[in-house]
C-alpha positions in Angstrom: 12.9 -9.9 -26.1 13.0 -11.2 -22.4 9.9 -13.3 -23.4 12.0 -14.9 -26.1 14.7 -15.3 -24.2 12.8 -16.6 -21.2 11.3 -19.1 -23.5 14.6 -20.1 -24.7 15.4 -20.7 -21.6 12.9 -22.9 -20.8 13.6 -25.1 -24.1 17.1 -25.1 -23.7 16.3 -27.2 -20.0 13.6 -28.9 -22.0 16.0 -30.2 -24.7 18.7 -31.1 -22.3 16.3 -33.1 -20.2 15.6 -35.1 -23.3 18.8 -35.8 -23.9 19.2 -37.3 -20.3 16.2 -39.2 -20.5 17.7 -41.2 -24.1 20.9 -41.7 -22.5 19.6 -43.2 -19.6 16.9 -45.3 -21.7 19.7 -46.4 -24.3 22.4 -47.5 -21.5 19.1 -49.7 -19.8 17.9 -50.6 -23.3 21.6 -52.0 -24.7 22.6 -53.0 -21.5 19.4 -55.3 -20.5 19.5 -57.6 -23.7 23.4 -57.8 -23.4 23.1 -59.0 -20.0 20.4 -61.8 -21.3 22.4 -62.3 -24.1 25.7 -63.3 -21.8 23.2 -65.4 -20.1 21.9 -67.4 -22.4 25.4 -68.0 -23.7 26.7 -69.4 -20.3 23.8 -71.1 -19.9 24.1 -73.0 -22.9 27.6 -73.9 -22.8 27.0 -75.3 -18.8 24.2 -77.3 -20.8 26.6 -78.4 -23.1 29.5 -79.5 -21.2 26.9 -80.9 -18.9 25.5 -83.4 -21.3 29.0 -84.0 -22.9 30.5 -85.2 -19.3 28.1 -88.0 -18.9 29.3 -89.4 -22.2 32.8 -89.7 -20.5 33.8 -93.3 -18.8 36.2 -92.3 -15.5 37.7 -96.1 -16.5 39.3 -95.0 -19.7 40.8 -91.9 -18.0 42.6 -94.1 -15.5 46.3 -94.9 -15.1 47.1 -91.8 -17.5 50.4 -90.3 -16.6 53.0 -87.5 -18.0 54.2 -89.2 -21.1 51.3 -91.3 -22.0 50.0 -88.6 -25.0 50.9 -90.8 -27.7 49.2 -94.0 -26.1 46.4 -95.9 -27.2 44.1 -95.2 -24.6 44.8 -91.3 -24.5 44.2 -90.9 -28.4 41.0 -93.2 -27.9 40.1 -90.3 -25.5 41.2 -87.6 -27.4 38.8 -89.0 -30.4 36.2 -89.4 -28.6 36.3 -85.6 -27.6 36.4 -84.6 -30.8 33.5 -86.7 -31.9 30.9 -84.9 -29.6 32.9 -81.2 -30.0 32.7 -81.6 -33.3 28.6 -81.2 -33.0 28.9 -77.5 -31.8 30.6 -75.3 -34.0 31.3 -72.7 -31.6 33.6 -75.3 -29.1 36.9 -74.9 -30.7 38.5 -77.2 -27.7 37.8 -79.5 -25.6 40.1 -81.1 -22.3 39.8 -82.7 -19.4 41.5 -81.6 -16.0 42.2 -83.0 -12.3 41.7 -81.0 -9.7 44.2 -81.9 -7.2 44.7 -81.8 -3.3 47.0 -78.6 -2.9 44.3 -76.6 -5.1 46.0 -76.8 -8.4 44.1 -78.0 -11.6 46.4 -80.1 -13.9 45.4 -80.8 -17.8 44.8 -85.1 -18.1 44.0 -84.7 -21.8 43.6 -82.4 -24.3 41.6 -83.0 -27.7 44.0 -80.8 -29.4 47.5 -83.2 -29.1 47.0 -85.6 -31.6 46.7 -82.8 -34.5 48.7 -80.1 -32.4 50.9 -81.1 -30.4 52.8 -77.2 -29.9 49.5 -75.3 -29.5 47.8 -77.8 -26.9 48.4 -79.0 -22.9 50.8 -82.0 -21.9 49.6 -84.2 -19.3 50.0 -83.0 -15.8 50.8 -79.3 -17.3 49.3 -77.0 -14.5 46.4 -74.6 -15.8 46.9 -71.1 -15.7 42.5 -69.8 -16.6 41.7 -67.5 -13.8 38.8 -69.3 -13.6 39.9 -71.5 -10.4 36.6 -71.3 -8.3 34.6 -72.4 -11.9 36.5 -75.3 -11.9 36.8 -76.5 -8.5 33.0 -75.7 -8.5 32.1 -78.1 -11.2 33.5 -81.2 -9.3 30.2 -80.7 -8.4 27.3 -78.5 -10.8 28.4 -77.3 -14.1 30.0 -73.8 -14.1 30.9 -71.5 -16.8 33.6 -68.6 -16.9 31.9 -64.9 -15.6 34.1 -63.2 -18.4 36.7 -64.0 -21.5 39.8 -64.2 -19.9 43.6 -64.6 -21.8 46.4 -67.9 -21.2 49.1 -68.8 -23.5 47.2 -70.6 -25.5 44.8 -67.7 -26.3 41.7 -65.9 -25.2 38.3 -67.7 -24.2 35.0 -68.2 -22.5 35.3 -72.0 -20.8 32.5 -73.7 -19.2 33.3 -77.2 -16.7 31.3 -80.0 -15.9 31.7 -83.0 -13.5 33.2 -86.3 -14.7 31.5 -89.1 -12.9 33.6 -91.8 -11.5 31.1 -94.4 -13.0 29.1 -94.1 -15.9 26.5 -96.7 -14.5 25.7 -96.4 -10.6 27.7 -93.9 -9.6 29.4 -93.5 -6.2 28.6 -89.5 -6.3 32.4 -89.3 -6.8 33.7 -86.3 -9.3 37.2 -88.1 -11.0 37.8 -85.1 -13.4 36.2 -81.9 -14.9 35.4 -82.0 -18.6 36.0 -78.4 -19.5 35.2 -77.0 -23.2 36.0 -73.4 -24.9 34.6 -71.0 -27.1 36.7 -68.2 -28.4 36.2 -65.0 -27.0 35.7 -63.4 -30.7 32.9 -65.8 -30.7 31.3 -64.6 -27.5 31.7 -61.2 -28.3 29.9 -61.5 -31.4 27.3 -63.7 -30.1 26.6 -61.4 -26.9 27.0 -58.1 -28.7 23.4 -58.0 -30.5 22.5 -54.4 -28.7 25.0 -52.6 -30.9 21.5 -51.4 -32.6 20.0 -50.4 -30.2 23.0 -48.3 -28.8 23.4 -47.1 -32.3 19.8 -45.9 -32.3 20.3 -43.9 -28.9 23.1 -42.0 -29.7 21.8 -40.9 -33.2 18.2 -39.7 -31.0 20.8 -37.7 -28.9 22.0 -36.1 -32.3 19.1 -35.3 -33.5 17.8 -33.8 -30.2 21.5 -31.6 -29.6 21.1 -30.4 -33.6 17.6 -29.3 -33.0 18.9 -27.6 -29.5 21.8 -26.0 -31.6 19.7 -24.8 -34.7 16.8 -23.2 -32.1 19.6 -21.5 -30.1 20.9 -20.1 -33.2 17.6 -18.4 -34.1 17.4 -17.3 -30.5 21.1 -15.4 -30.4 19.3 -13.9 -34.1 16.3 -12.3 -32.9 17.5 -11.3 -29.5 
């Protein structure tokens, strides 16, 4: 009997050492592609924003003031930001802010006005995203939020890019940062692809704590 125990013992350590080594493997495992995953995502929408700023003329941004949202030249704006989000399915927004001297960022268009006025920013609105170093870092490299975050107008995963002040020849002058959003639903979805594998892991645990269970069983019996 104290062979059997003693060999009980032994599994019982055994077993539970298992069961470390999968929880440790799973939590590297699903955390490693998550990590990629977020990467990719930021990468791509920093790509994105990127490409769409350069398509963005500093002249027709000029002269815009608090009232000006049912002008010509802001809907001609507006448009055109809804023309190039409309190639991504995943931006649901699209807006342009100016990044002012006492470290405020204030909304200068937003492509949402012209259809929803109640749900989208007035000129000269101050923005509330935490993400305040993203956006006074893309007056110069394109940036991208670390993590969702939540505003008034919901919860989202942004990504800024420069706005040249010329088009042609520029004078390495930032006028405005183009700044687009994905939902954070979206992200979430698109960043949570490890599920399986963490899935996997915990059901190995199972398995190995059943086995432990149904051996220590038969060890209690015979002793």
């Amino acid at each position: 009997m104290t062979e059997t125990c003693s060999a009980s013992t032994k599994w019982w350590v055994s077993a539970l050492l298992i069961v470390i080594i999968i929880s440790v493997l799973t939590a590297f495992a699903y955390t490693s592609p998550n990590n990629a995953l977020k990467d990719s995502v930021r990468q791509g929408m920093k790509s994105t924003v990127a490409v769409m700023a350069t398509q963005i003329d500093a002249k027709d941004l000029a002269g815009l003031k608090p009232g000006d949202e049912n002008s010509t030249q802001y809907i001609a704006v507006v448009r055109h930001l809804q023309t190039m989000r409309s190639l991504d399915d995943h931006i649901i927004n699209a807006y342009i802010l100016k990044v002012n001297p006492d470290q405020t960022a204030t909304f200068l268009v937003d492509d949402l006005m012209v259809d929803d006025p109640q749900g989208s920013a007035k000129i000269g609105e101050v923005s509330t995203s935490p993400d305040k170093m993203e956006i006074f870092g893309a007056l110069s490299a394109p940036t991208a939020s670390k993590e969702p975050y939540t505003t008034k107008y919901g919860s989202f995963m942004s990504a800024y890019a420069p706005i040249d002040d010329s088009l042609s020849g520029s004078n390495g002058n930032t006028y405005a940062v183009l700044a687009i959003d994905m939902s954070a639903k979206d992200y979430e979805t698109a960043t949570s692809k490890g599920g399986f594998i963490l899935i996997s892991g915990i059901l190995s645990m199972l398995i190995a704590l059943g086995t432990l269970f149904v051996f220590g069983m038969k060890c209690q019996g015979k002793s």
